[in-house]
N, CA, C and O atoms as a Maestro MAE file, in Angstrom:
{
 s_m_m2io_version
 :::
 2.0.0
}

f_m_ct {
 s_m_title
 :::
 protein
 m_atom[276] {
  # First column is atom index #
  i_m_mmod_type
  r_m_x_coord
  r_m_y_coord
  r_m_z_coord
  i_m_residue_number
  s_m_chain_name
  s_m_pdb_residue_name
  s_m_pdb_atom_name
  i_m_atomic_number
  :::
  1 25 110.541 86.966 133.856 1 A "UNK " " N  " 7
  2 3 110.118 88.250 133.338 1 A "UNK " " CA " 6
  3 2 111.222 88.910 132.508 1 A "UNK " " C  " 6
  4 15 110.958 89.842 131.749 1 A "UNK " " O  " 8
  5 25 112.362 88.460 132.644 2 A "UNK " " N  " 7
  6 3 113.482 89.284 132.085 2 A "UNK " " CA " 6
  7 2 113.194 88.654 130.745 2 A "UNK " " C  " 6
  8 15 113.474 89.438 129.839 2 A "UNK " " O  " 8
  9 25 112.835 87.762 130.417 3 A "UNK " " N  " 7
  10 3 112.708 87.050 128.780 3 A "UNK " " CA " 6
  11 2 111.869 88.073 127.925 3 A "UNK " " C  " 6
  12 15 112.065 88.479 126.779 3 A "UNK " " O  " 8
  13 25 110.786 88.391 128.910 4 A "UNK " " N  " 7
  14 3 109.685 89.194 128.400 4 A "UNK " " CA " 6
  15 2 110.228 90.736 127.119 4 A "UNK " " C  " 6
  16 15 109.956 91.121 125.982 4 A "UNK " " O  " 8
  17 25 111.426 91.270 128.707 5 A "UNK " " N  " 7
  18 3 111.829 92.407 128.324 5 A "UNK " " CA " 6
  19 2 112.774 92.352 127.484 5 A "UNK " " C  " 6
  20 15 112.967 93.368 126.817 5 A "UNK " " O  " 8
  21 25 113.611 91.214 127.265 6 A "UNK " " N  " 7
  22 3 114.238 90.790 126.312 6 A "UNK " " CA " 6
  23 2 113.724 90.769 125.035 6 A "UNK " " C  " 6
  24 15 114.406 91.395 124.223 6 A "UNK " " O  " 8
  25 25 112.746 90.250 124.614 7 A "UNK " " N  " 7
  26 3 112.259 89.826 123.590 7 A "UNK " " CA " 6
  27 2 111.298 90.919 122.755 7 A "UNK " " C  " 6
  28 15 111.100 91.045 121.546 7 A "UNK " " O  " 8
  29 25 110.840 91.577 123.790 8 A "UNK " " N  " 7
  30 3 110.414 93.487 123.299 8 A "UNK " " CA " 6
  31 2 111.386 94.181 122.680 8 A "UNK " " C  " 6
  32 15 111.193 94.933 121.725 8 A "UNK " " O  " 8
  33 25 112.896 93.857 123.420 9 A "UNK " " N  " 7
  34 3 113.860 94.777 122.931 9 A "UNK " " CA " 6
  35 2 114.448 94.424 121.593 9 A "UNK " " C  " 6
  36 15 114.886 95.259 120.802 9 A "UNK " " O  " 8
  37 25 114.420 92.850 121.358 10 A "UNK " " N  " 7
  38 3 114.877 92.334 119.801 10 A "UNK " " CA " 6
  39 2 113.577 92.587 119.101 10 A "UNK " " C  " 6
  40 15 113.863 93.028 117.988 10 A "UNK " " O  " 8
  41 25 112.495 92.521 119.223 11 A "UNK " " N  " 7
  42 3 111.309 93.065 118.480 11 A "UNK " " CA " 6
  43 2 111.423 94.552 117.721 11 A "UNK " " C  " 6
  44 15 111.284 94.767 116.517 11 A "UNK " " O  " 8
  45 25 111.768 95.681 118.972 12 A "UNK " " N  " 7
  46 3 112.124 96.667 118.901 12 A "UNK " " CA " 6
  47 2 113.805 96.966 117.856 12 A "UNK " " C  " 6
  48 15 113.922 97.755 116.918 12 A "UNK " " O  " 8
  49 25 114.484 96.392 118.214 13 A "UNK " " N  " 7
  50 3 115.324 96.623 117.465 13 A "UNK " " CA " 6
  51 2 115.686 95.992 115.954 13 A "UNK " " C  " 6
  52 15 116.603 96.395 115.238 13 A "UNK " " O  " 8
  53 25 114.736 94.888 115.630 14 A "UNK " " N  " 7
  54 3 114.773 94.523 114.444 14 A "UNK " " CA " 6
  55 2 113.698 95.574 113.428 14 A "UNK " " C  " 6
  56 15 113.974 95.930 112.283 14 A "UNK " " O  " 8
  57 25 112.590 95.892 114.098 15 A "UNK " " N  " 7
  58 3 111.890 96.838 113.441 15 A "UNK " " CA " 6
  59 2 113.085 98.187 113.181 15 A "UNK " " C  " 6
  60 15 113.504 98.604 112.101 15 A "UNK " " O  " 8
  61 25 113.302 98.486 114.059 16 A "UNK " " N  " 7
  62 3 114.289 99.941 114.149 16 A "UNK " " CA " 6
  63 2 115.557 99.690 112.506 16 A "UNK " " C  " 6
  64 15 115.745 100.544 111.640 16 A "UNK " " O  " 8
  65 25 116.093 98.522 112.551 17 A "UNK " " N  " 7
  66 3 117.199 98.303 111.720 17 A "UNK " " CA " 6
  67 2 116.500 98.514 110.600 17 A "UNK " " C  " 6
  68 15 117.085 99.202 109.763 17 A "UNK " " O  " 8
  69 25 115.164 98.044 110.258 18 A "UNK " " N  " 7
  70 3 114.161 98.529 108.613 18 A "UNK " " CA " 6
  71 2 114.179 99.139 108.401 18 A "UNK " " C  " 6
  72 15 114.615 99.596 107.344 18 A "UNK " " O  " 8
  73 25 113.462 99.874 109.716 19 A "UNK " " N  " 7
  74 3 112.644 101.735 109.744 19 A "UNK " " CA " 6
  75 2 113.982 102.176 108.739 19 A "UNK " " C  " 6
  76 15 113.927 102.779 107.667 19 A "UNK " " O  " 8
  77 25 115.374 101.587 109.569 20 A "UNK " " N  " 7
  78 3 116.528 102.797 109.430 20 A "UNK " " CA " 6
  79 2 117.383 101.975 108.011 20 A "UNK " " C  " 6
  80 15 118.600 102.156 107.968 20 A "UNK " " O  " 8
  81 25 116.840 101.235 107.064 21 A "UNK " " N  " 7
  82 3 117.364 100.824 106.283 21 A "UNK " " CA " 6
  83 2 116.705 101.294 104.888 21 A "UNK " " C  " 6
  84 15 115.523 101.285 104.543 21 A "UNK " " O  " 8
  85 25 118.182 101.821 104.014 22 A "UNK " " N  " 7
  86 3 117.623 102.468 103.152 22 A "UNK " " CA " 6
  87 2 116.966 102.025 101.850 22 A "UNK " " C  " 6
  88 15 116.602 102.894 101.058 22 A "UNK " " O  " 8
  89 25 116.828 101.016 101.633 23 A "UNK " " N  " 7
  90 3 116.497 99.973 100.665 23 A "UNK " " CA " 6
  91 2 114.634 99.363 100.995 23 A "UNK " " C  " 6
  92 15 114.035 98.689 100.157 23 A "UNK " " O  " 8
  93 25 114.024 99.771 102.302 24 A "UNK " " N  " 7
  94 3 113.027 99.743 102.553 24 A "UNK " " CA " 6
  95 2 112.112 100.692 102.326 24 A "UNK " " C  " 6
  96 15 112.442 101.868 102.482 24 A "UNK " " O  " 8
  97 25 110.817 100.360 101.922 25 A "UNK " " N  " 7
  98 3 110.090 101.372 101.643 25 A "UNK " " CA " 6
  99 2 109.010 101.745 103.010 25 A "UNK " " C  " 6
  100 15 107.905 101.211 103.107 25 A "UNK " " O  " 8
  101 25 109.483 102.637 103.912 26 A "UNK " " N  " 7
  102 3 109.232 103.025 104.985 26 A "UNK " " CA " 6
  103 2 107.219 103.674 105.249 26 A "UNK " " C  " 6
  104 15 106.576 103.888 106.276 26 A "UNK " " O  " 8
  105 25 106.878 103.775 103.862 27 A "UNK " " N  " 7
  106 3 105.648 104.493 103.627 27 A "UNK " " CA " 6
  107 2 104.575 103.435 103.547 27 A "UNK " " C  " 6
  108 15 103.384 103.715 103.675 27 A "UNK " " O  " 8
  109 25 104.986 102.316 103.350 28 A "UNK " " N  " 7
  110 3 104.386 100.946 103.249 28 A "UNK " " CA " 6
  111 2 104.143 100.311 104.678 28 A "UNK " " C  " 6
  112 15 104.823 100.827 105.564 28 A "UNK " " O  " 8
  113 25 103.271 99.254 105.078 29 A "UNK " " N  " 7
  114 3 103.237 98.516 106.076 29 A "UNK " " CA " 6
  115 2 104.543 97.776 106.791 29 A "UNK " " C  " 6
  116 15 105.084 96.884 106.137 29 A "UNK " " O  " 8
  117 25 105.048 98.088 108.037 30 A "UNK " " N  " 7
  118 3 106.009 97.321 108.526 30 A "UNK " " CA " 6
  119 2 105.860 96.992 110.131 30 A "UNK " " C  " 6
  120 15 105.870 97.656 111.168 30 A "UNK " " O  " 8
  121 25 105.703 95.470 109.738 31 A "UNK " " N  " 7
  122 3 105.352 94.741 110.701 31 A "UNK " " CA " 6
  123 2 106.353 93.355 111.767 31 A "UNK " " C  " 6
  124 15 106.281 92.142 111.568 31 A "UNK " " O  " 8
  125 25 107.003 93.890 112.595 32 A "UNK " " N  " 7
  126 3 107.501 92.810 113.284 32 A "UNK " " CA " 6
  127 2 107.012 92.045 114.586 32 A "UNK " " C  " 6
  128 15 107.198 92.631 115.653 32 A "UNK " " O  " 8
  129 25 106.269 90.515 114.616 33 A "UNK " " N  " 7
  130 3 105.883 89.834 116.027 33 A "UNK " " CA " 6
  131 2 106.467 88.890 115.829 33 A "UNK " " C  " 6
  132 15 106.771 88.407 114.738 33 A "UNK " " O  " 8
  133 25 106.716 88.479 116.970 34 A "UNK " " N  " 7
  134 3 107.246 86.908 117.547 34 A "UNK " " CA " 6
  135 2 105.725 86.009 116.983 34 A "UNK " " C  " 6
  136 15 104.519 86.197 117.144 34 A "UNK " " O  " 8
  137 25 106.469 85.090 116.341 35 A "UNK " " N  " 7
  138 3 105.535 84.445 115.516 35 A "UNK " " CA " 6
  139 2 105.337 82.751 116.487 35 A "UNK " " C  " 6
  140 15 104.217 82.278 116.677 35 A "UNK " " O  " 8
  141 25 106.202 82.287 116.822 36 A "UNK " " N  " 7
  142 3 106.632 81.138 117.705 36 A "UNK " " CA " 6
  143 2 107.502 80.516 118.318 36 A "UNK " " C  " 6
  144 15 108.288 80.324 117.391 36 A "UNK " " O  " 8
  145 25 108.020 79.991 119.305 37 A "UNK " " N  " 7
  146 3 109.289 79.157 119.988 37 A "UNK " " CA " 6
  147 2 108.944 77.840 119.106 37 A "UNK " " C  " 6
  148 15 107.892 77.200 119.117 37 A "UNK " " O  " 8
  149 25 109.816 77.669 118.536 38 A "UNK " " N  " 7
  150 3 110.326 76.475 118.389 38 A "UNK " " CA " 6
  151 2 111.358 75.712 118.712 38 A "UNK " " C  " 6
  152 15 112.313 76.271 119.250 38 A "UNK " " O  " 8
  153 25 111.412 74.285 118.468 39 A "UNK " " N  " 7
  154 3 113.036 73.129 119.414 39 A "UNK " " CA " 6
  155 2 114.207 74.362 119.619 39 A "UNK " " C  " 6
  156 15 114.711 74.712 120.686 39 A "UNK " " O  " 8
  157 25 114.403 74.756 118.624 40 A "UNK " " N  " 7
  158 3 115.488 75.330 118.297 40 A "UNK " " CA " 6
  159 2 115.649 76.407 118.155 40 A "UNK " " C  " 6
  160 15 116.826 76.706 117.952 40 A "UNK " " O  " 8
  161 25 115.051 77.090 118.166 41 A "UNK " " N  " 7
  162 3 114.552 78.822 117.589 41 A "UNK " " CA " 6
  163 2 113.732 79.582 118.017 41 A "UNK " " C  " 6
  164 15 112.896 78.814 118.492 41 A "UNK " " O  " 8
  165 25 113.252 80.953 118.246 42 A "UNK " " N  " 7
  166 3 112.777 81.918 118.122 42 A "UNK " " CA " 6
  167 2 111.792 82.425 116.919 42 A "UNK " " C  " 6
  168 15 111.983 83.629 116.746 42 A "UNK " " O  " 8
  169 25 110.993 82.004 116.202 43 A "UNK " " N  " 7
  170 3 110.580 82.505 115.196 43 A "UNK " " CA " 6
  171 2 109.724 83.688 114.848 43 A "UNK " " C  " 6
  172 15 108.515 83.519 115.003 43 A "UNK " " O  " 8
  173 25 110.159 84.937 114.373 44 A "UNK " " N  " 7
  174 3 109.312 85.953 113.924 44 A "UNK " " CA " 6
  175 2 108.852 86.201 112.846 44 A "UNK " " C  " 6
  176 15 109.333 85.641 111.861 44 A "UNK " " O  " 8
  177 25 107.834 87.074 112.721 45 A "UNK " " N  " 7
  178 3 107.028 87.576 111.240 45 A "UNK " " CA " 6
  179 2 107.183 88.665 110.952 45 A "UNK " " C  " 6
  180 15 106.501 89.589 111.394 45 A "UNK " " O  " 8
  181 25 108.239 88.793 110.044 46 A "UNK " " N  " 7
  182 3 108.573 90.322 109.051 46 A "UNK " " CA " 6
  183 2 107.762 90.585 108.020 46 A "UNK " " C  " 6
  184 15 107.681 89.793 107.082 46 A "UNK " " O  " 8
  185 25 107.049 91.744 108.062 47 A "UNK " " N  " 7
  186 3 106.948 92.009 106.920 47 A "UNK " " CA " 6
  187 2 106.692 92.834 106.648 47 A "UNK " " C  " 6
  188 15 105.891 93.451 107.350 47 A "UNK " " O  " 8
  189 25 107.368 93.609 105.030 48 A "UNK " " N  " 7
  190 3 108.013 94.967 104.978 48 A "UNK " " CA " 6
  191 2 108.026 94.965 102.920 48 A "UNK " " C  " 6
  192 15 107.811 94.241 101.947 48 A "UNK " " O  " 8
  193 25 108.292 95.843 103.173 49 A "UNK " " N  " 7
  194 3 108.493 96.221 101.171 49 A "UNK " " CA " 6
  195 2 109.881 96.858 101.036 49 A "UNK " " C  " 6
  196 15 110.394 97.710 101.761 49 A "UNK " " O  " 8
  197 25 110.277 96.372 100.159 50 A "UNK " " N  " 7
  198 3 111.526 96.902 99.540 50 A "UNK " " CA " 6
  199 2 110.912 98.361 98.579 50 A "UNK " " C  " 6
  200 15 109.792 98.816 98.347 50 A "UNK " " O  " 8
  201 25 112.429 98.778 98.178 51 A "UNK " " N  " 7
  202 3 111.905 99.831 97.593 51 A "UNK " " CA " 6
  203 2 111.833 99.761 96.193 51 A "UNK " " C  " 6
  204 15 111.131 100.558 95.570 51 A "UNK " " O  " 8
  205 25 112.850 98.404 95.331 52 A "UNK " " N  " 7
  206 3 112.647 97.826 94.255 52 A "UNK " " CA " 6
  207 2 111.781 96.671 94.461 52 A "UNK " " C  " 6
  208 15 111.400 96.132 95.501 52 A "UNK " " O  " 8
  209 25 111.472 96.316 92.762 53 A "UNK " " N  " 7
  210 3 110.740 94.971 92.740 53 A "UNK " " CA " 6
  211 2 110.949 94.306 91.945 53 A "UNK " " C  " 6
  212 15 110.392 93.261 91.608 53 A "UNK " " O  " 8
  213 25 112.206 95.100 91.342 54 A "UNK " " N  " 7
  214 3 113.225 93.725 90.807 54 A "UNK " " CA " 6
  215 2 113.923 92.917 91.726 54 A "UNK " " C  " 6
  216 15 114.624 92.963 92.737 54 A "UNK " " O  " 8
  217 25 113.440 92.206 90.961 55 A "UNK " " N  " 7
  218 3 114.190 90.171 91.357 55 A "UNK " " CA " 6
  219 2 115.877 89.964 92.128 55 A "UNK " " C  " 6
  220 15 116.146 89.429 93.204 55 A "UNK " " O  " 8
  221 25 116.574 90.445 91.372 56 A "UNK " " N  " 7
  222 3 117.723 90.776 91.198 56 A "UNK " " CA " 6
  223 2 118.082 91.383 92.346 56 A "UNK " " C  " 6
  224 15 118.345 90.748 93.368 56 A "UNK " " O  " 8
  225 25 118.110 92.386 92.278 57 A "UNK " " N  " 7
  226 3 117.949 93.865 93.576 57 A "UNK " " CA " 6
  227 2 117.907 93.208 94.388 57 A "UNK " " C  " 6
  228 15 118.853 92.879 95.104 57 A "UNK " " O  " 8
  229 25 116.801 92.864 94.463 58 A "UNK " " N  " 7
  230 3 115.787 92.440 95.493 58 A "UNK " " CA " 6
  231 2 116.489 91.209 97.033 58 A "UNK " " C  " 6
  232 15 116.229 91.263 98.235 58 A "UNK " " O  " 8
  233 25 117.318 90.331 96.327 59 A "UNK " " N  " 7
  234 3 117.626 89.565 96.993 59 A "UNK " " CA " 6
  235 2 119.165 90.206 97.796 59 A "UNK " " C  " 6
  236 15 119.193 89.930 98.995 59 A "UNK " " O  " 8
  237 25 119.767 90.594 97.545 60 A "UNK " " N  " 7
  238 3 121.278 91.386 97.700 60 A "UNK " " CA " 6
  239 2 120.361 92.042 99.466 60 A "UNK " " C  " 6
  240 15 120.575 91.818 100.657 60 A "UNK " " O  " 8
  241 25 119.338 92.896 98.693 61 A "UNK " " N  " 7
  242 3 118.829 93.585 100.144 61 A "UNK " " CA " 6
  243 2 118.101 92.505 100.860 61 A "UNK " " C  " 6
  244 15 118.385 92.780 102.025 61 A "UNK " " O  " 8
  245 25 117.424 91.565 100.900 62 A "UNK " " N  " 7
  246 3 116.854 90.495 101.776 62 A "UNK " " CA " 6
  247 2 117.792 90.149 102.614 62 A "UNK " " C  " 6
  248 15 117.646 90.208 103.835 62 A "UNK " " O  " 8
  249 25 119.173 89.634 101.850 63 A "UNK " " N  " 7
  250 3 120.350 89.055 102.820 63 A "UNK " " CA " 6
  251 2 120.995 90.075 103.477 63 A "UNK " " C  " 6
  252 15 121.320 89.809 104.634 63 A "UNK " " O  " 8
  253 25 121.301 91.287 103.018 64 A "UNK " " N  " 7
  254 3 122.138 92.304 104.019 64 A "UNK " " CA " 6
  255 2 121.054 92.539 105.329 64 A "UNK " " C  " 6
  256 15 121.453 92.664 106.486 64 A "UNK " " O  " 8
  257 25 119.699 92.574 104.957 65 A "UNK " " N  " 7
  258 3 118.767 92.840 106.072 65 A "UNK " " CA " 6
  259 2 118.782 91.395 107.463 65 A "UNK " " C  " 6
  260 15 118.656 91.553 108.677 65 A "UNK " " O  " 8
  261 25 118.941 90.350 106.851 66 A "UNK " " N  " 7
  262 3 118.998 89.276 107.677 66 A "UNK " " CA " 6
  263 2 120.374 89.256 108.052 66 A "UNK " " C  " 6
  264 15 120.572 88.744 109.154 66 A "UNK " " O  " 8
  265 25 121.120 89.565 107.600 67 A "UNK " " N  " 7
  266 3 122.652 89.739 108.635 67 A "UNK " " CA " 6
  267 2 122.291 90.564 109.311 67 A "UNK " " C  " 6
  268 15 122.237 90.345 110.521 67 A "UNK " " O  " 8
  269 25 121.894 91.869 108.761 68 A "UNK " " N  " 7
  270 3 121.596 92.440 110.383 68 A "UNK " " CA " 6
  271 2 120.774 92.238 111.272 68 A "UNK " " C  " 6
  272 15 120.948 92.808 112.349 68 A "UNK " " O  " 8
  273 25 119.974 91.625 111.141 69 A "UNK " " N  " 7
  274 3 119.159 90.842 112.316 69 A "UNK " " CA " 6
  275 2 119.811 89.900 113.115 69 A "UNK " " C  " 6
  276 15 119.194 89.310 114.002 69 A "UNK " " O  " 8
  :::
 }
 m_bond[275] {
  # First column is bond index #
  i_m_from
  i_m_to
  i_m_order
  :::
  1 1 2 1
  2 2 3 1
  3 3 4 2
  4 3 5 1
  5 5 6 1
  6 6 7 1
  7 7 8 2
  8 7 9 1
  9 9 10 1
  10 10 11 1
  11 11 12 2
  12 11 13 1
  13 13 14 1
  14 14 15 1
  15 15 16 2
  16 15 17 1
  17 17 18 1
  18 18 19 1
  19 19 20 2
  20 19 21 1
  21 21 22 1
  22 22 23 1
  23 23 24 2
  24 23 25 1
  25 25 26 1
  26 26 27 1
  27 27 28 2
  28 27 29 1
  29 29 30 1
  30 30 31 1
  31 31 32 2
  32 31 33 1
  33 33 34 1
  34 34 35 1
  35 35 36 2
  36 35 37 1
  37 37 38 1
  38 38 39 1
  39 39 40 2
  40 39 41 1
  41 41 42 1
  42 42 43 1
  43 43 44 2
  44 43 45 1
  45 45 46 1
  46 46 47 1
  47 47 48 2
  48 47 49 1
  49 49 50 1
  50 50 51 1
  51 51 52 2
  52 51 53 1
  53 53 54 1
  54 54 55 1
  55 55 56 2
  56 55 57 1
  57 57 58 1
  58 58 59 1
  59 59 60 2
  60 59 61 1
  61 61 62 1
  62 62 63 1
  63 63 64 2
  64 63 65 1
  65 65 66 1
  66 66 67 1
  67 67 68 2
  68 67 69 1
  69 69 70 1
  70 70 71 1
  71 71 72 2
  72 71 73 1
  73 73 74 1
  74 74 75 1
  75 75 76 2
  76 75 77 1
  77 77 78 1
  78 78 79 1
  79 79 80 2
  80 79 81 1
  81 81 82 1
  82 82 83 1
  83 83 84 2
  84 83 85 1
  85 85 86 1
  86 86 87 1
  87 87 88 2
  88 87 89 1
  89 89 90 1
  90 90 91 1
  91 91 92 2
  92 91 93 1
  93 93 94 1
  94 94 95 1
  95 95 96 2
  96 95 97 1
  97 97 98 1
  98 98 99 1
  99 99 100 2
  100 99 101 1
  101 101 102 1
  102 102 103 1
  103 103 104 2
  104 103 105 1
  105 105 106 1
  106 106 107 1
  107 107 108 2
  108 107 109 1
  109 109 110 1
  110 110 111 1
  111 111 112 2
  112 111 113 1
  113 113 114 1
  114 114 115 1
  115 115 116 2
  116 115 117 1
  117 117 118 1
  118 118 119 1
  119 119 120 2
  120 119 121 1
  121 121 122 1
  122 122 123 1
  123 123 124 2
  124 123 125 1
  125 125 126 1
  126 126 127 1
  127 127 128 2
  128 127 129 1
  129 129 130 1
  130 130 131 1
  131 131 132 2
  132 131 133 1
  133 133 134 1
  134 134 135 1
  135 135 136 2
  136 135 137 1
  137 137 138 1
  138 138 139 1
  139 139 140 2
  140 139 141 1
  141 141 142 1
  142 142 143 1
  143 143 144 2
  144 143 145 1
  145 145 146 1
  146 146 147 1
  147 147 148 2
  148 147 149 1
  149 149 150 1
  150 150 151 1
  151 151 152 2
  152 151 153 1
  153 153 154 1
  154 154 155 1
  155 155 156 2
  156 155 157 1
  157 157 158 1
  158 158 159 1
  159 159 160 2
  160 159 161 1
  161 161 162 1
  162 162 163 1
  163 163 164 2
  164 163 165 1
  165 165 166 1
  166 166 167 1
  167 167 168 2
  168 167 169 1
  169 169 170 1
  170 170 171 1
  171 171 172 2
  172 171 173 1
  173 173 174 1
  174 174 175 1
  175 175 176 2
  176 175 177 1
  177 177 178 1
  178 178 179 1
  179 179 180 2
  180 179 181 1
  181 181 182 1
  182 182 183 1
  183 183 184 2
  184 183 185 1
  185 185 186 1
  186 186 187 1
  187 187 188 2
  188 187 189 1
  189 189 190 1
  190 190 191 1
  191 191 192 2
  192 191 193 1
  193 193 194 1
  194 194 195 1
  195 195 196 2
  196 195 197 1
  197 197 198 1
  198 198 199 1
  199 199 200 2
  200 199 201 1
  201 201 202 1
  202 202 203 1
  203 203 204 2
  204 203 205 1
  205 205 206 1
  206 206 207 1
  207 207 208 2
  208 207 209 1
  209 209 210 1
  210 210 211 1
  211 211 212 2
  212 211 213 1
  213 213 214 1
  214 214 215 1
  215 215 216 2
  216 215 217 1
  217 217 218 1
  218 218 219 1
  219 219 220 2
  220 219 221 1
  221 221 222 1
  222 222 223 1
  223 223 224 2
  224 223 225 1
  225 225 226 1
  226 226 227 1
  227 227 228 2
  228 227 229 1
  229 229 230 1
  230 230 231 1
  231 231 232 2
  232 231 233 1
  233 233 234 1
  234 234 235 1
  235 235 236 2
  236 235 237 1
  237 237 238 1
  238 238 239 1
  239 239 240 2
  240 239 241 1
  241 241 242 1
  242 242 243 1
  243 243 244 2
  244 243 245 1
  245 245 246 1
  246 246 247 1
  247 247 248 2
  248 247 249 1
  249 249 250 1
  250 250 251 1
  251 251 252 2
  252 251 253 1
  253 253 254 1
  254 254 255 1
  255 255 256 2
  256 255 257 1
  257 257 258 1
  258 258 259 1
  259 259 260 2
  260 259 261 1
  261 261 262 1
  262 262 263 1
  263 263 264 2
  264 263 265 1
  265 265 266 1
  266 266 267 1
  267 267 268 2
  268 267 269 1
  269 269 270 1
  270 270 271 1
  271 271 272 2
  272 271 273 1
  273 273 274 1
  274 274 275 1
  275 275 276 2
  :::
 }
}
C-alpha cells in the first residue's frame, strides 16, 4: 500500500511543478496519469501546453520541465 501512496504523491507533485511553471499555459488542459510499469520504468502521460509555439522556445522549456521531474 505504501507504493500506492507513493505514486499519488509523484503524480501530485509532477502536476504541481507545471501548475507552478511559468512557461506553461495553465488555462489550457493539464493532465498527469501513470500510464504503465514497465522492465525498467514507471511510465506517465503528460499533457500540457506551453505558452509559446515556437519550435525553438519550445524545446529549452520541454527539457527544463523534464529535469524537474
Amino acid at each position: 500500500m505504501a507504493g500506492y501512496f507513493l505514486m499519488r504523491r509523484i503524480l501530485q507533485d509532477v502536476k504541481r511543478v507545471l501548475g507552478e511553471h511559468g512557461a506553461i499555459d495553465t488555462w489550457q488542459n493539464l493532465i498527469v496519469n501513470l500510464n504503465a510499469f514497465s522492465d525498467s520504468s514507471v511510465d506517465f502521460y503528460v499533457y500540457t501546453f506551453t505558452l509559446t509555439s515556437n519550435w525553438v522556445k519550445f524545446h529549452p522549456i520541454k527539457q527544463d520541465i523534464l529535469l524537474r521531474i
